[in-house]
N, C-alpha and C positions, 0 to 999 in steps of 0.2 A: 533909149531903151524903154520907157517908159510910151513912147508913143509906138513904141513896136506891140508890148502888149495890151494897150488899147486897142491897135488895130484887130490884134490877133483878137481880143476879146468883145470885140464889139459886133458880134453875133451871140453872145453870150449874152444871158441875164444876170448882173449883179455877180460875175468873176465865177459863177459856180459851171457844170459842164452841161446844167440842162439848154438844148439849144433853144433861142429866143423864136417865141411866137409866128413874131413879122413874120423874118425871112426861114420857115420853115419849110424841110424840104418836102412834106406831105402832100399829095395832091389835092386840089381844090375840090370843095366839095360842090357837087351839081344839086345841082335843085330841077326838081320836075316843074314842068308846065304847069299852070295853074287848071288846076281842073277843077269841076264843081262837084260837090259828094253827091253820091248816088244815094237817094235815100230808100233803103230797103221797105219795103210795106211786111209788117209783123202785122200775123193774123193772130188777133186776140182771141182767147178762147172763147165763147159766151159760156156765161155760167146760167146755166138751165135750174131751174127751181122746179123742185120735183111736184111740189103742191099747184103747182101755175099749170101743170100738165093734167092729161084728162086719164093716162094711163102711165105709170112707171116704167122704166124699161125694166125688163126681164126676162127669163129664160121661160121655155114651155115644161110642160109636164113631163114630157118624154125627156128632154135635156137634164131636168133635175131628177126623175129616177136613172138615169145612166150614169149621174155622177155618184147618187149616193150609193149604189149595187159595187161601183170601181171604189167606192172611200167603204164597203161593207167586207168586200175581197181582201183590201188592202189589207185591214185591222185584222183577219182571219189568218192571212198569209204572216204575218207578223206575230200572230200568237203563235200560230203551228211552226213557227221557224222558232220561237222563244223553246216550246217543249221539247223539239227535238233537239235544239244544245242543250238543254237541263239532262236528258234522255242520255245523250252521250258523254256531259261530263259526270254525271252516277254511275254509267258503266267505265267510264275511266278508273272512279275511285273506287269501284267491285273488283276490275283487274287489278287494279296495285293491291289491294287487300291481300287479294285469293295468292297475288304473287310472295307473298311476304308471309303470308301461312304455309304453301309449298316451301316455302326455303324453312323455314322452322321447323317442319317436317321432316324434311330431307337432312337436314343437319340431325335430329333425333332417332332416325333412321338406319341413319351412319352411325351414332354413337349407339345404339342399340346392337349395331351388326358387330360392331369393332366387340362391343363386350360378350357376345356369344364366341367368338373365333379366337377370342384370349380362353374361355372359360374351357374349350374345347381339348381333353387329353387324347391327344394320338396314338402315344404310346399304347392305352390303356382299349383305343378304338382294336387294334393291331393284335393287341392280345385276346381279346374275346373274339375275333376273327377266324383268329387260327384254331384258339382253343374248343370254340362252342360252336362254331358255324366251321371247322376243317378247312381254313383257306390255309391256299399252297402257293408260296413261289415258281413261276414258272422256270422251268430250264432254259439253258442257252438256247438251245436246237428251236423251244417254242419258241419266240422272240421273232416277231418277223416287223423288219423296220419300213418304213415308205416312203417320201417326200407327197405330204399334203401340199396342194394348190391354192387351198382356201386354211383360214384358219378359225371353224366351225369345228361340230359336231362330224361326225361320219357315220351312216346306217350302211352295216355290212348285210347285204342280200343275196350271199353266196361264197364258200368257198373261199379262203384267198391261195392264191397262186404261192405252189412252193408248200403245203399241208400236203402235196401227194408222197412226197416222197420218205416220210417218218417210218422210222424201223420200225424192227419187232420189238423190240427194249422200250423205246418210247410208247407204244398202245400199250405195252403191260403195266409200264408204271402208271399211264394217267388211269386204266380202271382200277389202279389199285389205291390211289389218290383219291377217286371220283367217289367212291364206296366211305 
């Protein structure tokens, strides 16, 4: 039994399951032909000594005012682009004011109105009406009813249909009303 697991192990390294080296079943590795390296030519930079030169390099007159007129625009463009957000965020914080004073308003407004229309006697409007100024209840017959389309104001510029036909009783009492 013992030479059974020999046999069996002896593809093994030392009884454990990693499989031994030798007889691995990996494929072989190739190896390329021998070649000789190609040796790349690196062009070194020359370092140029500016003092060893007769003139520096540099840009002409016209290339350096073109630059500085585009770097003069720039800074320009950039300030008028700053004013103009300063510009609109002060008129943001003018609208939210003016907003918040309107409503303070409008709530004082309201509380003003509410306290004239409590302070307001009807009754007493009702009585000096009739008494000092002769207002009359109108009769049934006067009473003429309509269905409005809109729910506005109405300017009557004529007549309404249905005043033709008022007795004689009726014209006597309203001039005697009217007087």
């Amino acid at each position: 039994m013992n030479e059974r697991m020999n046999v069996r192990n002896r593809n093994l390294t030392n009884g454990s399951m990693a499989l031994s080296t030798r007889n691995s079943a990996l494929p072989k590795r190739r190896e390329l032909p021998n070649r000789s390296p190609q040796k790349l030519k690196k062009h070194k930079p020359k370092h140029i000594k500016y003092a060893d030169l007769k003139y520096a390099p540099s840009i002409d007159f016209f290339s350096f005012v073109g630059l500085m007129l585009a770097a003069v625009i720039l800074v320009l463009v950039c300030v008028g682009y700053v004013k103009v957000y300063n510009e609109i965020k002060q008129t943001e914080m003018e609208t939210r004011n003016l907003n918040s004073e309107l409503n303070s308003i409008k709530i004082a407004n309201d509380n003003i109105e509410n306290t004239l229309y409590s302070n307001i006697d009807l009754e007493n409007i009702r009585k000096i009406a009739i008494e000092k100024y002769g207002m009359v209840y109108p009769y049934e017959n006067q009473i003429i009813l309509y269905k409005s389309v809109t729910n506005g104001y109405v300017r009557q510029y004529g007549a309404l249909k249905g005043n033709e036909d008022i007795g004689i009783i009726d014209r006597v009492l309203r001039l005697v009303n009217a007087r």
